[in-house]
C-alpha positions in Angstrom: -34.4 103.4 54.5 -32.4 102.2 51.7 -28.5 101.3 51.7 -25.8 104.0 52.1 -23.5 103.9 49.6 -20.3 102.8 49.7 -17.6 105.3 48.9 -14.4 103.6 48.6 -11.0 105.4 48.0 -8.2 104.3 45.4 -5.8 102.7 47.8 -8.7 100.2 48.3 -9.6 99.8 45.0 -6.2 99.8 44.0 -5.4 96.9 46.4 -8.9 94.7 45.6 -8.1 95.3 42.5 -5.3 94.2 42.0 -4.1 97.4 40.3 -1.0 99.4 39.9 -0.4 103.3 39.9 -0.6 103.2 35.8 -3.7 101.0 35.2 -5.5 103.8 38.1 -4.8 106.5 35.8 -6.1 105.0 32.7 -8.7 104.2 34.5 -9.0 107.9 35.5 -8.3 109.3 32.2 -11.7 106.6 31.3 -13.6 108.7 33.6 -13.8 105.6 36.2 -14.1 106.1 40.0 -12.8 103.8 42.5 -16.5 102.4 43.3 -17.4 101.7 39.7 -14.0 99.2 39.8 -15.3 97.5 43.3 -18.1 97.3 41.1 -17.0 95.8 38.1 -14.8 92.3 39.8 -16.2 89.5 38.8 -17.6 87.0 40.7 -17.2 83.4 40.9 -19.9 82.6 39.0 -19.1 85.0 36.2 -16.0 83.3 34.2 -16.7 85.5 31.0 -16.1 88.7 32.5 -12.5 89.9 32.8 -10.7 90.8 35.2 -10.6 94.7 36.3 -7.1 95.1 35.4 -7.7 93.4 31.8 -10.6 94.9 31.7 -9.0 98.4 32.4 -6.0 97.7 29.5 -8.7 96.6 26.7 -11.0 99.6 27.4 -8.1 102.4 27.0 -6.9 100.4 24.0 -10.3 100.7 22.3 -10.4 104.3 23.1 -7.1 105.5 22.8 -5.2 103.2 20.9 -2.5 102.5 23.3 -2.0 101.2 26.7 -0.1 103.2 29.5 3.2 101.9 30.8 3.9 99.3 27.3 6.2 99.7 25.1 4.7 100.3 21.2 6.1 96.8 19.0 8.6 98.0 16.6 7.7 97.2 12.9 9.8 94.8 11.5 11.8 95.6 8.4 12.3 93.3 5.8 15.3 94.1 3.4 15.0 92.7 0.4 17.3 89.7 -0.6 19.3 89.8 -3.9 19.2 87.1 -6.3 22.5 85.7 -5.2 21.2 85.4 -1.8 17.7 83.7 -2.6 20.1 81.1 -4.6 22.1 80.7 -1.2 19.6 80.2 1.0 17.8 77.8 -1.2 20.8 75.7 -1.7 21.2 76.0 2.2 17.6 75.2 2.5 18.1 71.8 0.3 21.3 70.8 1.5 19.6 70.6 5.1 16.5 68.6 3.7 19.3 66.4 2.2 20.4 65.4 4.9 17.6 65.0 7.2 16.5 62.7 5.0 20.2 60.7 4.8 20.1 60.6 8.8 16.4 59.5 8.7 17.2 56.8 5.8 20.3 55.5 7.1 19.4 55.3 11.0 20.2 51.6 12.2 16.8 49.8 13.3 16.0 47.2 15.2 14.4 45.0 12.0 17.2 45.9 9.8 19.5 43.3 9.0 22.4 45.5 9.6 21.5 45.9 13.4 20.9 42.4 13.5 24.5 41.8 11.8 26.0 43.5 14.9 24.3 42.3 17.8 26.3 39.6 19.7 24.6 36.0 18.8 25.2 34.9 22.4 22.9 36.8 24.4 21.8 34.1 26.7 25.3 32.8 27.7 26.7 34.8 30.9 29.9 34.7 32.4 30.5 32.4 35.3 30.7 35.1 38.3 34.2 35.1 40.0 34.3 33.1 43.1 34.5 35.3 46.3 38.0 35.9 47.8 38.5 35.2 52.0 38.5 37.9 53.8 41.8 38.1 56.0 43.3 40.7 58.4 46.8 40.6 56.6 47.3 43.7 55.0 45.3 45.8 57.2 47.4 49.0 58.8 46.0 48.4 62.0 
């Protein structure tokens, strides 16, 4: 005799799967049943293959052009700028490159002879440390 087999329901699937209640019913509205899903997680060996819930999502895309449960993107509208504004933001635009280029040029580095012209000559002299002081109980509250 062969194998029974296996009839699993959706709270199974749904938990293997690693599904939620909308990604079951675009999986319904594919015509999928809960074994086909069991069915369709990849195993180790098989990194091409995406995941069920990816899977799910790409499939009702293809077919119907949106996914359940996301939002549709907004177009974005693009007013056009007036000739007094294209001047402004190009001014802006160079004014900015302007002064990158100042801060870039006029950064103090280590080989210029103006960083060199402020660093203190006697670097290897120190300080004599203060001698220590005695300790003594005068002064002490207690």
């Amino acid at each position: 005799m062969g194998k029974k087999p296996q009839h699993c329901g959706w709270p199974e699937t749904k938990k293997r799967c690693r599904l939620n209640q909308v990604d079951i019913e675009m999986a319904k509205r594919l015509g999928f049943g809960p074994d086909a899903l069991i069915h369709a997680i990849p195993a180790p060996n098989q990194k091409w293959k995406l995941p069920v819930k990816q899977w799910i999502h790409e499939l009702h895309f293809e077919r119907f052009g949106e996914v359940l449960g996301e939002k549709p993107m907004k177009p974005l509208v693009v007013t056009p700028m007036t000739a007094e504004e294209k001047q402004e933001a190009a001014r802006l635009f160079e004014e900015e490159m302007f002064w990158e280029d100042y801060w870039d040029r006029n950064e103090p580095s280590k080989t210029s002879p103006i960083a060199r012209a402020q660093k203190p000559q006697n670097q290897g002299t120190r300080k004599p440390a203060p001698a220590p002081r005695e300790l003594t109980d005068e002064g002490l509250p207690f």
